[in-house]
C-alpha positions in Angstrom: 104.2 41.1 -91.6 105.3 43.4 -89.0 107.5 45.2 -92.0 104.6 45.8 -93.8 102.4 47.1 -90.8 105.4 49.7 -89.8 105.2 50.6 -93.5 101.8 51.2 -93.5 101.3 53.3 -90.1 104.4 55.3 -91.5 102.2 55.8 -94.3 98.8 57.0 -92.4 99.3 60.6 -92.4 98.5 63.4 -94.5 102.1 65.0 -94.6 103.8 62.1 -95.0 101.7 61.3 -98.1 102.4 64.1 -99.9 106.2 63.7 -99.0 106.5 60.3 -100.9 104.2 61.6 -103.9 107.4 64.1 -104.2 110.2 61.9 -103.3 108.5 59.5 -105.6 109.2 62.0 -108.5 112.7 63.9 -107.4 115.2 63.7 -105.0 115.1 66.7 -102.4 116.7 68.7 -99.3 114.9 69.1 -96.4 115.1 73.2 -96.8 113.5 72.2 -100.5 110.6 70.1 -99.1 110.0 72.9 -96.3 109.8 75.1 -99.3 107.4 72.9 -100.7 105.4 72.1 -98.0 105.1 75.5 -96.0 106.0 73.8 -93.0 108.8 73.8 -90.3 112.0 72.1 -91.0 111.4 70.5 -87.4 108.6 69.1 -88.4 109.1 68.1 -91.5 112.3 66.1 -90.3 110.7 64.3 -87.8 108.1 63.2 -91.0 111.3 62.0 -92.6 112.6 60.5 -89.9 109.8 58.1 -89.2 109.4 57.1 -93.5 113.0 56.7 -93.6 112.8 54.0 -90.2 110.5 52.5 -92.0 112.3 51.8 -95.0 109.7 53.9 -97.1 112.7 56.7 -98.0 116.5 56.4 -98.7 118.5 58.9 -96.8 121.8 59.7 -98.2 124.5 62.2 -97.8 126.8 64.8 -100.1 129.2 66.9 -97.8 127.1 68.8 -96.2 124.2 68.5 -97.7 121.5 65.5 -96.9 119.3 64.5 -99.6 116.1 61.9 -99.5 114.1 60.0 -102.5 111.4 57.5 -102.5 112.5 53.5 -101.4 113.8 51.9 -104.5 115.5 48.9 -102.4 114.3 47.0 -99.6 111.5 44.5 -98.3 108.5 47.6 -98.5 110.1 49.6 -101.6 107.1 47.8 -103.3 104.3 49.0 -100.4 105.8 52.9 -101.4 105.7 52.4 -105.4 101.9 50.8 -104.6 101.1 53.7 -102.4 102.5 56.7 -104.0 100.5 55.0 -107.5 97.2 55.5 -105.4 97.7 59.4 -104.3 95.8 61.2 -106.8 97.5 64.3 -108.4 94.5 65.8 -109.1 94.4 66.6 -105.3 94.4 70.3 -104.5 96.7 70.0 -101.9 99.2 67.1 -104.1 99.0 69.5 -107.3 99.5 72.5 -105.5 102.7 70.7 -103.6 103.6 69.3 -107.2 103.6 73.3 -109.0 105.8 74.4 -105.9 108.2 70.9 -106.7 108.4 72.4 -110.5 109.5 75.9 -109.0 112.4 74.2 -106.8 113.3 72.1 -110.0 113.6 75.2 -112.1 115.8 76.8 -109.5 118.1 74.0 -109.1 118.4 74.3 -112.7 119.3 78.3 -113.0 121.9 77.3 -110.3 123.2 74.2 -112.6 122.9 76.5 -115.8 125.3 79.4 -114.3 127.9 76.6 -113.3 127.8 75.2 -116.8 128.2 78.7 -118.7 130.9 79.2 -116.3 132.8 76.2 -117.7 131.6 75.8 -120.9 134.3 77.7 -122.6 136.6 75.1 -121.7 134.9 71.9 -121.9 134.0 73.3 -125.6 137.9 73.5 -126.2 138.9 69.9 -125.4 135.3 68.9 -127.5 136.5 70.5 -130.6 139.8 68.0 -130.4 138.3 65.2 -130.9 135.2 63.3 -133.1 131.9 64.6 -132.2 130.6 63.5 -128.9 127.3 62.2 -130.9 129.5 59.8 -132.7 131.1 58.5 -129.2 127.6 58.1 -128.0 126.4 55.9 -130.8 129.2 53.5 -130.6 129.0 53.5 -126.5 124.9 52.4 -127.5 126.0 49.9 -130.3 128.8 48.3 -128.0 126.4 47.6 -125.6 124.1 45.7 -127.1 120.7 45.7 -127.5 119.1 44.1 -124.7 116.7 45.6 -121.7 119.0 45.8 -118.2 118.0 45.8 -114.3 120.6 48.4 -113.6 122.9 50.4 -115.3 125.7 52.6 -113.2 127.7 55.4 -115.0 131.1 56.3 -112.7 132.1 59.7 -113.2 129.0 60.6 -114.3 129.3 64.7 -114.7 126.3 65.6 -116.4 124.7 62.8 -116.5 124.4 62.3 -120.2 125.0 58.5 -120.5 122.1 58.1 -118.0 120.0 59.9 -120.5 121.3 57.7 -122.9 121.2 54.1 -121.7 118.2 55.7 -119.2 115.3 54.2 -121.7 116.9 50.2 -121.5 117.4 49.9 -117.7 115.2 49.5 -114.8 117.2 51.4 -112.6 120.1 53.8 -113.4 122.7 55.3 -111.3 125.3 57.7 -111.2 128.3 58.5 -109.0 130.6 61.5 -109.1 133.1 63.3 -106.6 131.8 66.6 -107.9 128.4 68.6 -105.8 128.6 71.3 -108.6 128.8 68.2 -111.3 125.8 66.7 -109.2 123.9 69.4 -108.8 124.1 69.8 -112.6 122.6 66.2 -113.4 120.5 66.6 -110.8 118.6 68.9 -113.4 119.8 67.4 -116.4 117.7 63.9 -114.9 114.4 66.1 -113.6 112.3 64.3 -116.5 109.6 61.9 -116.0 110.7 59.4 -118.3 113.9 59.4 -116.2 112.6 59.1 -112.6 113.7 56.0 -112.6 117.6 57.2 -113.0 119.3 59.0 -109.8 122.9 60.4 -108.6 125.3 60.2 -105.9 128.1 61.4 -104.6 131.0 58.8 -104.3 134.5 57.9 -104.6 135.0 55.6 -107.7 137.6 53.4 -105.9 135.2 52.9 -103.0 132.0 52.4 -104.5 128.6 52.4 -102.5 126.8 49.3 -104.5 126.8 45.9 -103.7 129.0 43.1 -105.4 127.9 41.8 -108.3 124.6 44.1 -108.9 125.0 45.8 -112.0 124.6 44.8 -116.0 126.4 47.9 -117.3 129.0 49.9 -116.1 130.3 52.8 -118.1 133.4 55.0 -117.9 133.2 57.7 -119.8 135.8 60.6 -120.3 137.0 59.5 -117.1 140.1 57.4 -116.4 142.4 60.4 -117.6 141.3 62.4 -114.0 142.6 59.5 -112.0 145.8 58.5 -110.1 144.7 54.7 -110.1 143.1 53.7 -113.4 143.4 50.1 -112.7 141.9 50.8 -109.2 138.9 52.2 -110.6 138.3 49.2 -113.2 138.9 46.6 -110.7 136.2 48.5 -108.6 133.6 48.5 -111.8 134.6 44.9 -112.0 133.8 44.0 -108.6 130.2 45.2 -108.8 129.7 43.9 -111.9 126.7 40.8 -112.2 128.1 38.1 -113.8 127.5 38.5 -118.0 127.7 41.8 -117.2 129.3 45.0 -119.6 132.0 47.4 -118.7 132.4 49.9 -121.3 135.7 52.6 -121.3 135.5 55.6 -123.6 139.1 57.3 -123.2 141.6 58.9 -125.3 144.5 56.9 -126.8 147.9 58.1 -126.1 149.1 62.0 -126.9 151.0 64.8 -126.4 149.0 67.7 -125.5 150.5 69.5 -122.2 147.9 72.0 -122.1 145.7 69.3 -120.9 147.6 68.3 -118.2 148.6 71.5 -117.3 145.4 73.9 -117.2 142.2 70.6 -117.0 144.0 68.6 -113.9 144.5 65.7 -116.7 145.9 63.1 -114.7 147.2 61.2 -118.1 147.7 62.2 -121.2 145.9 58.9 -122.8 146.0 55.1 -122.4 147.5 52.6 -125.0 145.2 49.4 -126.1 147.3 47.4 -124.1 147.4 49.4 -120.9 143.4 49.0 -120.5 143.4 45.6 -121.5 146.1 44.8 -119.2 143.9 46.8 -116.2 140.9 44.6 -117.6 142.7 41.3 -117.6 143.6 41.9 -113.5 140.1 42.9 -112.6 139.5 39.1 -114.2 137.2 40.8 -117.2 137.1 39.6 -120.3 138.6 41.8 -123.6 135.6 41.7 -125.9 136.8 44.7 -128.7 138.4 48.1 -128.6 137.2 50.4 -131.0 138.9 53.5 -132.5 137.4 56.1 -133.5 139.9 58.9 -135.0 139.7 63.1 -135.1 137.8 64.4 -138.2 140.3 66.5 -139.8 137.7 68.1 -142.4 137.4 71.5 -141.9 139.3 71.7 -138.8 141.9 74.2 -138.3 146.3 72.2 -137.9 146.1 72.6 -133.8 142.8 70.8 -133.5 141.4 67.4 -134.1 144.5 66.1 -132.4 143.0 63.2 -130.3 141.6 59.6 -131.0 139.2 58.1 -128.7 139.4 54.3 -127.6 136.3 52.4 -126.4 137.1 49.1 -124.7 134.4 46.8 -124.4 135.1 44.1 -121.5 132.5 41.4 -119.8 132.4 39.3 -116.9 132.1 35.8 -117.3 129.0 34.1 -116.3 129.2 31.7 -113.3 128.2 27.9 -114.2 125.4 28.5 -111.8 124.3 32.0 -113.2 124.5 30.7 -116.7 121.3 30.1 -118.7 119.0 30.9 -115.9 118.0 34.1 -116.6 117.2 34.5 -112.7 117.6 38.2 -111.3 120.0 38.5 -108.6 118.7 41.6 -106.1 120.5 44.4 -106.2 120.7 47.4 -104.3 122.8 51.5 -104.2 123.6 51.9 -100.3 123.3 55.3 -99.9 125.3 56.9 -97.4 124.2 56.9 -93.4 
């Protein structure tokens, strides 16, 4: 009871309103919500400060950099989902707030775009090598399955493509990446309504920030190849995993081409069947399939289509308790303090 009083005497006050009807829809800076709301940062921090005490915000931090969203976790998440649902947008003061939100978004994209051109030239390069990335993505969706999840977490999440992708079939997504410019990047890539639901953070994949056993899919896409401890990483996935829950690996199978070592900070030049299975077997996952899916030579030129991609599909077995239940464990993405 006393929870849900602080919650609501947080609540009772005009500013603080219109900060959770935008946190609600994006996560922001403090310099963008003083944008936003014409007032002082002072002022607007202490406003923060007192929604974020009482668990109606998450507070989290990138370098140096400290962004804020609306509660999706917690005993009066539910009290800000109800109240933000009653603030009517078609208030002057909300739909002005929510035009200035669309110029900040818009911005942040510009700023996301130029890093993208800056790189694209490259990424392109390494694309062309391999099947097309539509063809990965179907097989990462049929692999999965075809049932509705609580939460889905894509590690290493760059641009935040497979939360668009698997986005529609889970509750709650997340993603975690090293990367502020890769961030900053999803960050508009995600600025959708039908993907509100679907956030990013910044995180080191051998020390995740979610809870044991929280999570129905994990994905690792295009990503083990960075990395000095690929089995670290997968035990990590594994550890966070619910029980029946999915990991899924989309990686290239073993090669020979330097270059990628040399000028993309390739850690490994691909990973044999076994290698990931063996990595699997230790995090105490279960092998399900590995999928290959080979270069299309058609129309290709001798130096490309050099590279076959692997998907590994592994699950976690159920507990005897967990099994047949169909009972939601809670979960919950600490954010940093």
């Amino acid at each position: 009871m006393e929870q849900l009083l602080s919650g609501l005497r947080a609540a009772g006050e005009p500013t603080r309103l219109r900060l959770m009807a935008l946190l609600a829809r994006s996560e922001l800076t403090v310099t963008e919500l003083t944008q936003i709301l014409r007032q002082s940062q002072p002022r607007v921090s202490r406003h923060l400060k007192l929604l974020c005490e009482a668990g109606l915000l998450e507070r989290f931090r990138e370098g140096s950099w400290v962004f804020y969203r609306l509660a999706s976790a917690g005993p009066v998440a539910d009290l800000a989902a109800q109240l933000v649902a009653l603030i009517p947008s078609e208030d002057l003061v909300i739909a002005r707030d929510l035009e200035r939100l669309e110029a900040v978004r818009a911005s942040r994209a510009e700023k996301a775009a130029e890093y993208f051109r800056a790189n694209a030239e490259e990424w392109n390069r390494i694309r062309s090598l391999y099947v097309p990335e539509d063809k990965v993505e179907a097989a990462l969706l049929d692999l999965s399955g075809d049932e509705s999840m609580d939460v889905m977490l894509d590690l290493g999440t760059g641009t935040g493509r497979l939360l668009e992708l698997f986005g529609p079939r889970a509750k709650t997504g997340y993603g975690i990446d090293l990367s502020p410019e890769m961030l900053g990047f999803a960050r508009a890539h995600l600025a959708r309504p039908e993907l509100e639901h679907c956030s990013v953070r910044q995180g080191d994949l051998y020390d995740l920030p979610v809870q044991d056993n929280t999570v129905d899919l994990v994905t690792l896409h295009m990503v083990l190849h960075y990395l000095d401890e690929p089995g670290a990483a997968i035990a990590e996935a594994a550890r966070v995993m619910k029980p029946g829950g999915r990991l899924l690996i989309a990686d290239f199978a073993p090669h020979d081409l330097d270059f990628l070592r040399e000028k993309h900070q390739h850690r490994r030049l691909g990973f044999s069947e076994e290698e990931v299975a063996d990595w699997l077997s230790e995090a105490g996952l279960s092998l399900k399939e590995v999928r290959r899916l080979p270069p299309e030579t058609e129309n290709k030129k001798d130096d490309d289509a050099k590279l076959t991609v692997l998907i590994w599909v592994a699950d976690k077995a159920e507990t005897p308790a967990a099994k047949g239940t169909g009972a939601k464990q809670a979960r919950q993405l600490e954010g940093a303090k």
